[in-house]
N, C-alpha and C positions, 0 to 999 in steps of 0.2 A: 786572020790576025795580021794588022798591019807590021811589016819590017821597016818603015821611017827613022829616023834618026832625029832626034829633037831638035831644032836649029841652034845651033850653040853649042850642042853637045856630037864632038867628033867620033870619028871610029876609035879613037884613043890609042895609047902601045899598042902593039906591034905584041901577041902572046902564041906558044904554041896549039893547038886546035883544044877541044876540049875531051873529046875520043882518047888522044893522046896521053892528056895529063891524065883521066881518070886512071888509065891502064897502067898509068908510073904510079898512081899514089896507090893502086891494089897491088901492085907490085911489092913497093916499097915496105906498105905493111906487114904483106907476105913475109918477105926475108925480116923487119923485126923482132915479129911473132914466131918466125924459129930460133932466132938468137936468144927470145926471151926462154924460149921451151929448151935450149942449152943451157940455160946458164951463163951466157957468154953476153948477154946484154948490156952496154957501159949506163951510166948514169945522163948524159947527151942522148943516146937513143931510149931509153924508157919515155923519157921527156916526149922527145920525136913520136913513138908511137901513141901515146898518150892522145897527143894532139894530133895528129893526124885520123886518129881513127875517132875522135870526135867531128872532127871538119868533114873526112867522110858519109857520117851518119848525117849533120846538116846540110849535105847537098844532097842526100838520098832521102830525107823526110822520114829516117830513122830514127824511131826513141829505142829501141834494142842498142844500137850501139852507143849513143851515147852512156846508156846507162853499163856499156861493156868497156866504153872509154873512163868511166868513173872506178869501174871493180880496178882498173888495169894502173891508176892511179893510185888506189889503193894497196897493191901491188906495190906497185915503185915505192913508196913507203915503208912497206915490209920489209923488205929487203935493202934499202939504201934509205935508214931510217937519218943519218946523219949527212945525207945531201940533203942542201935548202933545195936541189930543183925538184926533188919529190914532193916537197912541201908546196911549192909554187905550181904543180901539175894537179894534185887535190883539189889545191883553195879553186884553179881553174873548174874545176866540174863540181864543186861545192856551189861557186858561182852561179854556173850553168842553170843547174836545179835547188835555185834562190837560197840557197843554205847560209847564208850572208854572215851567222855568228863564227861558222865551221870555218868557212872560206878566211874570216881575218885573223880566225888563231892558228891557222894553219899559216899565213904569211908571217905573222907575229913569231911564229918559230923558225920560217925562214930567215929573218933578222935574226934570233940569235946564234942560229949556226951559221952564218956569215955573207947572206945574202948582201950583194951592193944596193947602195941607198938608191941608186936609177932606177936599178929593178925592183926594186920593192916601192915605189912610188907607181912605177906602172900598172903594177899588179893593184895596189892598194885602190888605184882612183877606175880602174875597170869594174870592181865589187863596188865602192861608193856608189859611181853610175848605175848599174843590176839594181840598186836599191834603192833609186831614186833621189839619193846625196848627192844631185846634181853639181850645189856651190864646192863642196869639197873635190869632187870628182875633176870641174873646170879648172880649179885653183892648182891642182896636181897637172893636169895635160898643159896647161898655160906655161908653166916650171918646166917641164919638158921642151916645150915645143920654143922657149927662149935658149933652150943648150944645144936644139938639134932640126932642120926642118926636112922631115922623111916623110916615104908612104905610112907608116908606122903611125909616127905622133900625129901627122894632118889627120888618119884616117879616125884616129881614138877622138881628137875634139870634135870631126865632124857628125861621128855617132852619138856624142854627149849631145851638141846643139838638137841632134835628132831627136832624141828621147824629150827633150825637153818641149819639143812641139814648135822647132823654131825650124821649119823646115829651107825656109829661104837663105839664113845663115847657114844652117846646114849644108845642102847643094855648095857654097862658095867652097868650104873647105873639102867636100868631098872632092871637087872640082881639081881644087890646088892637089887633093889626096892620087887621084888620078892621073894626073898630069905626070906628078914625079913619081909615077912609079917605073922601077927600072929592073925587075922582073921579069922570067919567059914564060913562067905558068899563069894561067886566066886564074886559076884559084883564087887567090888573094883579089885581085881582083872582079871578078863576078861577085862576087861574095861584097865586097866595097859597093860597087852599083846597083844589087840588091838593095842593102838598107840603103837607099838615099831614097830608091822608088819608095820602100816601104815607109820612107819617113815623111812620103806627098802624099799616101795612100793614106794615114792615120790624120794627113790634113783632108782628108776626104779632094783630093784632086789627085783622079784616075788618070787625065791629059798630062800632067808635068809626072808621075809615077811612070808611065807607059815608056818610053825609050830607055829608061834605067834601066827598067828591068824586061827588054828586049834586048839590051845590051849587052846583061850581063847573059842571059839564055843565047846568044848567039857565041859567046863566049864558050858557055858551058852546059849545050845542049840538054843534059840532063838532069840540072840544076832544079832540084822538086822544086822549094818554096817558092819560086821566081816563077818557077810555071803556073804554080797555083793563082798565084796572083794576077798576074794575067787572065785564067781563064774565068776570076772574078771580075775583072773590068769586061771582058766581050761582054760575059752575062748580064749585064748592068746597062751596055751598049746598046742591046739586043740580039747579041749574036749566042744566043743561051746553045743553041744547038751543038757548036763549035765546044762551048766550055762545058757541056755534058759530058761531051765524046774525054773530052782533055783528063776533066775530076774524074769519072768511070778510072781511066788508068792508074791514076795517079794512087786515088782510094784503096784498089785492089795491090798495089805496090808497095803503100806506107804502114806504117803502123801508126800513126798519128790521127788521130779522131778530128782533128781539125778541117782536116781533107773531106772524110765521111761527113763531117757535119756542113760542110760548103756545098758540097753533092746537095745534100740533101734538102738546103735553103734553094738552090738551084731549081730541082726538079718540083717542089712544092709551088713554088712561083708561078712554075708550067705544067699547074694541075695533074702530074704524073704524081698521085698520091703514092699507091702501091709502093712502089721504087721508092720513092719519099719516104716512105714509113720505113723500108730496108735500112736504110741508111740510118736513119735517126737511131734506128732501136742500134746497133753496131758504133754510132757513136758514143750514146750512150754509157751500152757496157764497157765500152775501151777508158771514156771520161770516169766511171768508176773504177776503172781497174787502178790508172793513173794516181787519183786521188789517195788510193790508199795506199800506194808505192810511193809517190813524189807528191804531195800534197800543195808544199809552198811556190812549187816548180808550173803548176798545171790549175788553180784555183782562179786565175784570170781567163782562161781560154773555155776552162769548165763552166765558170759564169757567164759569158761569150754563151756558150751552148743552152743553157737552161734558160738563160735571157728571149735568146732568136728561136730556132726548131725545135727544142725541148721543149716547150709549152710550159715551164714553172720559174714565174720571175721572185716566188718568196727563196727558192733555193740561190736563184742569182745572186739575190740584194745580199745573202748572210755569205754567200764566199769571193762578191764583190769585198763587203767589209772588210775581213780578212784580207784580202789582196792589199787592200789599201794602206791596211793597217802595218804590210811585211812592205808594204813598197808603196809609198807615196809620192807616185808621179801622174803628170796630169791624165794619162790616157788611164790611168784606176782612177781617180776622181771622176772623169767623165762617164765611166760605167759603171759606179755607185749612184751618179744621176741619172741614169738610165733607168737605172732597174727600180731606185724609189719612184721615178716617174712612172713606171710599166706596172708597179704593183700597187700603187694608186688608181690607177686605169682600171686594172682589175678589181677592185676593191668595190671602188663606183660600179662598175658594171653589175658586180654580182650582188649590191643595195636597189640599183633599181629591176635588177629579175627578182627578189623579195615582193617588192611592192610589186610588181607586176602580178606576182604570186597571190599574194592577199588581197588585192583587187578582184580577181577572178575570184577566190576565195568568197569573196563578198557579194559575187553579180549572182553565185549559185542559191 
């Protein structure tokens, strides 16, 4: 796997290793999660743990924890039902796992218990984006980013431009996002140089994605999704062997189906059915489990699956639609064209094995 540096794009800050930070932020959890099991936990730290053991779960290619940073959310509401930041800790993992109506009446009740107008604009135009209200979502970061120019605001517009598919504007502000950050943890940052790779990768350009996200994995060695992807451009490259070895890990480490199902296009490629079929059928049941736990959260990745290794593009097209229909941004448009294009393909195929049928039919 190459370690290059894109030309243009420096070592960047200056952070502590990434060994390091992982072992402060299990730390850190640690001692929340017993102030929480005291009782002694403030309204500032529920928030704290809240999100940190989400951001943990995204560097691990955990869906358990997130879905434990959402109970724990749920939580801090319970119990400190009249702070907005419980309010604002919910809508975040409402967010997360697409709940987009949940997530703004949970803000909505943060403003009336007395959220400030900043924060509640930030929070509001982060849900917009998740849902594809790109224009509203820009119009809020632009409002910000005219009162304050931080890691923060640069980092929200250039994820917006991301989503949007405007990957070239995007890089400039992650760029500027980068530059000023003045942070010692990689966290915030690997995580920053992730979506920018992922935002070349969705433009299908693996060469300008590659150093992002070697960037941020030298940052923060352990960083799943960053590896993953990676060891989706070797495989593409030719270097499938190298990204076998990578996905095996990774697959066996995550609970995310997304992994087993990349494995599995992987190995299929390279005629290693056997193992190909492990994987898919483990995809599979995970991508069912998902569904019926977090439906609006997982029906894009799930069509992704029954699309590509899954072998069923009518299942695709009908939870392609649904995606589209909970979140209208162009990369769900693009795989609603996909899958009506894949299920026409099929369609024809299986009219002329018909006729092929009743011709023989007919030679008898």
């Amino acid at each position: 796997m190459s370690t290059g540096i894109k030309p243009g794009l420096s070592a960047g800050p200056v952070t502590t290793t990434g060994v390091i930070a992982m072992r402060n932020l299990d730390a850190r959890i640690e001692g929340l999660t017993d102030q929480a099991s005291r009782e002694s936990l403030t309204g500032a730290g529920w928030g704290e743990l809240v999100e940190l053991t989400a951001l943990r779960g995204h560097v691990r290619g955990r869906i358990d924890e997130a879905e434990h940073a959402a109970s724990l959310a749920d939580a801090f509401v319970d119990r400190m039902p009249r702070d907005p930041r419980s309010r604002v800790a919910r809508a975040r993992l409402a967010a997360c796992f697409h709940r987009f109506p949940a997530a703004l009446a949970d803000l909505d009740a943060a403003a009336a218990l007395g959220l400030d107008r900043r924060s509640l604009d930030e929070e509001r135009a982060a849900v917009h984006q998740s849902a594809g209200r790109y224009d509203a979502a820009l119009a809020l970061h632009r409002h910000a980013l005219s009162r304050r120019h931080d890691f923060s605001t640069l980092g929200a517009l250039a994820r917006c431009h991301a989503e949007r598919g405007e990957a070239a504007d995007a890089e400039s502000w992650f760029m500027a996002a980068r530059h000023g950050y003045r942070g010692v943890s990689p966290l915030p940052l690997a995580v920053l140089e992730f979506q920018c790779g992922q935002a070349w990768l969705y433009r299908d350009s693996p060469a300008h994605a590659r150093p992002w996200l070697e960037s941020a994995t030298r940052r923060l060695p352990s960083y799943v999704p960053a590896q993953a992807r990676l060891a989706g451009i070797d495989a593409g490259q030719g270097d499938a062997a190298v990204a076998v070895g990578e996905l095996r890990r990774i697959a066996l480490d995550s609970d995310d189906p997304y992994y087993e199902a990349q494995l599995a296009g992987v190995l299929g490629e390279r005629g290693e059915w056997g193992e190909a079929r492990f994987w898919r059928a483990r995809a599979a049941a995970h991508y069912e489990s998902l569904l019926a736990r977090h439906p609006e959260a997982y029906a894009d990745h799930a069509a992704e699956f029954w699309l590509t290794v899954g072998g069923d593009p009518r299942r695709a097209l009908r939870l392609a639609l649904w995606n589209l229909a909970l979140r209208p941004t162009p990369r769900a448009r693009a795989l609603v064209e996909r899958a009506r294009r894949r299920v026409g393909e099929q369609q024809e195929n299986q009219r002329l094995v018909q006729i092929g049928r009743r011709f023989a039919e007919g030679m008898t």
